[in-house]
C-alpha positions as CSV (number, residue, x, y, z in Angstrom):
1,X,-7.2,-65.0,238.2
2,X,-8.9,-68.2,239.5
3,X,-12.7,-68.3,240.0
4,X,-13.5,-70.7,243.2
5,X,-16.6,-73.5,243.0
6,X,-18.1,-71.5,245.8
7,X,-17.1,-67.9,244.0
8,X,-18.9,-69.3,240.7
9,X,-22.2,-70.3,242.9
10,X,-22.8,-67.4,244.2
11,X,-22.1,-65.8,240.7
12,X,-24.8,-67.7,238.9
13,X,-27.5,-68.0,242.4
14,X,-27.2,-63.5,242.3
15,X,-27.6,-64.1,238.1
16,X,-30.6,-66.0,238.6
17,X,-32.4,-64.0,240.8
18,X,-32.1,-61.1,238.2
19,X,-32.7,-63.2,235.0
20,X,-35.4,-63.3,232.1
21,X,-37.7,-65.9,231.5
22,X,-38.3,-66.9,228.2
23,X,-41.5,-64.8,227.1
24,X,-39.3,-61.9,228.8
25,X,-36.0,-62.3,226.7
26,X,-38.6,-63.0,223.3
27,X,-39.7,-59.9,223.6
28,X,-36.3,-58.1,224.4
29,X,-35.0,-59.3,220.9
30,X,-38.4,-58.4,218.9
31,X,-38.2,-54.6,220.6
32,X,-34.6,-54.5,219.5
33,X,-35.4,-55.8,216.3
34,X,-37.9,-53.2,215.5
35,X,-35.7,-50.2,216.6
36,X,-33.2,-51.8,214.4
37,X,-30.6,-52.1,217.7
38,X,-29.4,-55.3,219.5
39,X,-28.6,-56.2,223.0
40,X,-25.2,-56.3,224.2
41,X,-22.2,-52.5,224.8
42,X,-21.5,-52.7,221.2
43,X,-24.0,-51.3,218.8
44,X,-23.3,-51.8,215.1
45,X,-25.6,-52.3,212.2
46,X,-24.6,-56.1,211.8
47,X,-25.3,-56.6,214.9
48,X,-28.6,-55.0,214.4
49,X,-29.0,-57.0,211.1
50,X,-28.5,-60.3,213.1
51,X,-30.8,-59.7,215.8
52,X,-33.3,-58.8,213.3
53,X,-32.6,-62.3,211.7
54,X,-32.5,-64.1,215.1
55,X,-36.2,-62.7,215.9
56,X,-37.2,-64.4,212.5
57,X,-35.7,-67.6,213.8
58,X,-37.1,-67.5,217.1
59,X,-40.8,-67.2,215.8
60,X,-39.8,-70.1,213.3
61,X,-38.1,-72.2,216.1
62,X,-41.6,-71.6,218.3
63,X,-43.8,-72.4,216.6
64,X,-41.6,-75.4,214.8
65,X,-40.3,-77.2,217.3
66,X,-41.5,-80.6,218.0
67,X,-40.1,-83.5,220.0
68,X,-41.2,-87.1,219.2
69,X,-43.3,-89.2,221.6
70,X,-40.0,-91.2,222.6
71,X,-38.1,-87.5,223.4
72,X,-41.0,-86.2,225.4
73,X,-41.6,-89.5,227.6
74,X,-37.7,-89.0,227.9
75,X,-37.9,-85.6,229.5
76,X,-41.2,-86.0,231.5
77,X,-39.4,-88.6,233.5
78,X,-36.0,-86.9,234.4
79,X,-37.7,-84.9,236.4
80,X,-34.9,-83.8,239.4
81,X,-35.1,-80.0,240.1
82,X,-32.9,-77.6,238.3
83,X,-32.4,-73.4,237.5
84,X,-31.4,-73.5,233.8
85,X,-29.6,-70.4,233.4
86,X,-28.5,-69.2,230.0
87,X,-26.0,-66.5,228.9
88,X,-26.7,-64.8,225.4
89,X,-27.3,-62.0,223.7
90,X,-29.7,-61.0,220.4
91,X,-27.3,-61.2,217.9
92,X,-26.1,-64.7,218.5
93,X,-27.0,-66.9,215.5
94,X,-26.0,-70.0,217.8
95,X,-28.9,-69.4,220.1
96,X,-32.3,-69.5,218.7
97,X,-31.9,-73.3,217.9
98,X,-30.4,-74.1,220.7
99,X,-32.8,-72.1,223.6
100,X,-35.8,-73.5,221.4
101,X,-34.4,-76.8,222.7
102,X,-34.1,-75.5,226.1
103,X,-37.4,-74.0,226.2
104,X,-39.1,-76.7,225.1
105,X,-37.9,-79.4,227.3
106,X,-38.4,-76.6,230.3
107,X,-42.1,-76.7,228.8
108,X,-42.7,-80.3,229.4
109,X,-40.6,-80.7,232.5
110,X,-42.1,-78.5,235.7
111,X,-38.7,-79.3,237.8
112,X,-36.6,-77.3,235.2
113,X,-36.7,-73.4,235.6
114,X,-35.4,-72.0,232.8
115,X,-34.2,-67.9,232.6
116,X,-32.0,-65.9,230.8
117,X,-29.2,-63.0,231.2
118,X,-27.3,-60.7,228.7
119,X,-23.4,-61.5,228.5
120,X,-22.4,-58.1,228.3
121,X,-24.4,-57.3,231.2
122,X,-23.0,-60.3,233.7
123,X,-19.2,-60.2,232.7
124,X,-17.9,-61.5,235.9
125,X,-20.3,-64.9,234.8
126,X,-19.7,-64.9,231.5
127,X,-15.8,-65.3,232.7
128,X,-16.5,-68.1,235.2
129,X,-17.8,-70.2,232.6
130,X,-15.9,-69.5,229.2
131,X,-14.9,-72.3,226.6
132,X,-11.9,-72.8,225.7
133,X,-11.2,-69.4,227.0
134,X,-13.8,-67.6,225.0
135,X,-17.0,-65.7,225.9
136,X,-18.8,-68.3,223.8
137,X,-22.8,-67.6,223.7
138,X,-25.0,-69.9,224.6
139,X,-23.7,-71.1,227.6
140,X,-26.1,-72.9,229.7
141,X,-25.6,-73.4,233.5
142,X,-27.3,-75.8,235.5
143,X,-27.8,-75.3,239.4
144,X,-29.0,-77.6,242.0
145,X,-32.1,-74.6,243.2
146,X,-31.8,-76.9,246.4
147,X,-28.3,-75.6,247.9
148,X,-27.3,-73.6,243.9
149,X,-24.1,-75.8,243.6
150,X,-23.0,-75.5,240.0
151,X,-23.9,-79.1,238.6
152,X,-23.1,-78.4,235.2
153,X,-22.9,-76.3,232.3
154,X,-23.4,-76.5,228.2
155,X,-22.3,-74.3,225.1
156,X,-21.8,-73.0,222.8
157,X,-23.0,-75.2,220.1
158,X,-23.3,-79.2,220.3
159,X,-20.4,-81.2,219.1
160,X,-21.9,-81.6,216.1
161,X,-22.0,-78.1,215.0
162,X,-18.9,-77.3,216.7
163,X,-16.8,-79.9,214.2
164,X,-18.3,-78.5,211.4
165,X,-17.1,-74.5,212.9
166,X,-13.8,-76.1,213.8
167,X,-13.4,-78.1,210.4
168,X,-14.3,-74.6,208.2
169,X,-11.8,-72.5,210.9
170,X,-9.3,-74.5,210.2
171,X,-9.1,-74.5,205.9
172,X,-10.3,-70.7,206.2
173,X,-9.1,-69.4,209.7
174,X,-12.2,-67.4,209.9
175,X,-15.4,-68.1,210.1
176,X,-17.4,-66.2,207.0
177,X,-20.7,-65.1,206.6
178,X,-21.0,-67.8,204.0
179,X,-20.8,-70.2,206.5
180,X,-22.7,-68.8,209.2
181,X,-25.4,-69.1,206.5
182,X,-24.6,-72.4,206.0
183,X,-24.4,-73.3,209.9
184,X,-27.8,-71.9,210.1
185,X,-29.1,-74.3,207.2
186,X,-27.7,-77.2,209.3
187,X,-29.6,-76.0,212.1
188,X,-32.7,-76.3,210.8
189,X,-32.0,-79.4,208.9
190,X,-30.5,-81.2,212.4
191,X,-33.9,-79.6,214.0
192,X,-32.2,-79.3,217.6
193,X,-31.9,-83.3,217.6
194,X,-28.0,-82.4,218.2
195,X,-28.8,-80.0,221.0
196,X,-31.4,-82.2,222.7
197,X,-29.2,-85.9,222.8
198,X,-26.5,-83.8,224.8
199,X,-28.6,-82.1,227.0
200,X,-30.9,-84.9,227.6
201,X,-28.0,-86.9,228.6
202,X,-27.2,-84.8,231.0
203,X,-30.5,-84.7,232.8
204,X,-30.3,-88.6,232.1
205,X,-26.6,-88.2,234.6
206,X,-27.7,-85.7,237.2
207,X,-31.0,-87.8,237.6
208,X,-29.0,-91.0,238.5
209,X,-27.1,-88.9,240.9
210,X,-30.3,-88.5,243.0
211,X,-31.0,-91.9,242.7
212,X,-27.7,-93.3,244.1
C-alpha cells in the first residue's frame, strides 16, 4: 500500500508532538540498561546486552564529541528552522554515533529541534520511511515546523559505513557479531565526521532553498 506526501506529514507532525528530546531518550536507555531490558515488543537478552553497550557508548559519544572550529561556524550559519525527528530504539548499535552527531549540531544551531520516538512504538512511520524496504534504525526525518512538509530524511548509517555493511554482507551474507564489533571500532575511529559531511550538506541544500 502506498503512503501519500500528505499521509507521511501528518504521520511525522502527530510523531513529533509525542516525541523525546534528547536528555529524555538518554535516560530511557540508562533505566533499561539497569533493569537489564531494552526498548522496543521484543525482549531478549541480546537485546538487553546491546542496550547495555549502547548506554556505554552514549556517555562516551557525550562527553567525546567535538566538532572543529570550521564544522561549528558551518552549522551556526545554516540556520533555517527544522523538527529533526529520529526513529530508534536502545539496542541499535548504529545510533549512538550517529544521534551524537545530531545532538550536537541541534546544540549549536537553535533553529533545529531535535526529538526522538521508538520504532516499535510508531509502526505506521517507521513504514513511511523504510530503506530499501527495511525498518532500518536511525532514520532521521526532517520537517519544515513552518507548514511540517517532509523536506527530507536520513539513515541508517552514512555511505561510508553502509559500503563497509554491504561489502562484509555480501562475502558472508550475514552480518556477524564480529563485525558489528568491528563497525563499532570504525565509528569511533571516523568520530561522526561521516555522519556530519552528509547531514551538513543537507542543511547546506535546504538553506539555499530559502534563499532562492
Amino acid at each position: 500500500m502506498t503512503i501519500t506526501t500528505l499521509e507521511k506529514q501528518d504521520l511525522v507532525t502527530k510523531a513529533f508532538k509525542n516525541a523525546m528530546n534528547y536528555a529524555d531518550y538518554r535516560l530511557l536507555v540508562e533505566n533499561h540498561a539497569e533493569s537489564f531490558t531494552s526498548t522496543g515488543h521484543t525482549q531478549t537478552e541480546a537485546l538487553s546486552n546491546y542496550t547495555v553497550l549502547n548506554y556505554r557508548r552514549m556517555k562516551r559519544w557525550d562527553k567525546t564529541m567535538r566538532f572543529t572550529e570550521e564544522q561549528q561556524k558551518l552549522i551556526t550559519e545554516l540556520d533555517r528552522p527544522l523538527n529533526w525527528l529520529v526513529i530508534t530504539e536502545s539496542w541499535c548499535g548504529d545510533a549512538p554515533p550517529a544521534v551524537a552527531v545530531m545532538q550536537k549540531i541541534a546544540e549549536l544551531q537553535p533553529a533545529i529541534n531535535l526529538k526522538l520516538v521508538l520504532r516499535d512504538e510508531n509502526p505506521q512511520l517507521m513504514d513511511a520511511f523504510l530503506t530499501n524496504g527495511s525498518k532500518s534504525i536511525p532514520k532521521l526525518i526532517i520537517q519544515d515546523p513552518k507548514n511540517d512538509s517532509v523536506l527530507m530524511n536520513w539513515g541508517s548509517r552514512s555511505q561510508a559505513a553502509q559500503k563497509l555493511v554491504d561489502d562484509f554482507k555480501e562475502e558472508n551474507d550475514v552480518v556477524t557479531a564480529t563485525f558489528k564489533e568491528s563497525l563499532q571500532q570504525w565509528y569511533n575511529q571516523d568520530k561522526g565526521k561521516s555522519v556530519f559531511k552528509e547531514l551538513a550538506e543537507i542543511l547546506r541544500v535546504l538553506n539555499l532553498e530559502t534563499r532562492m
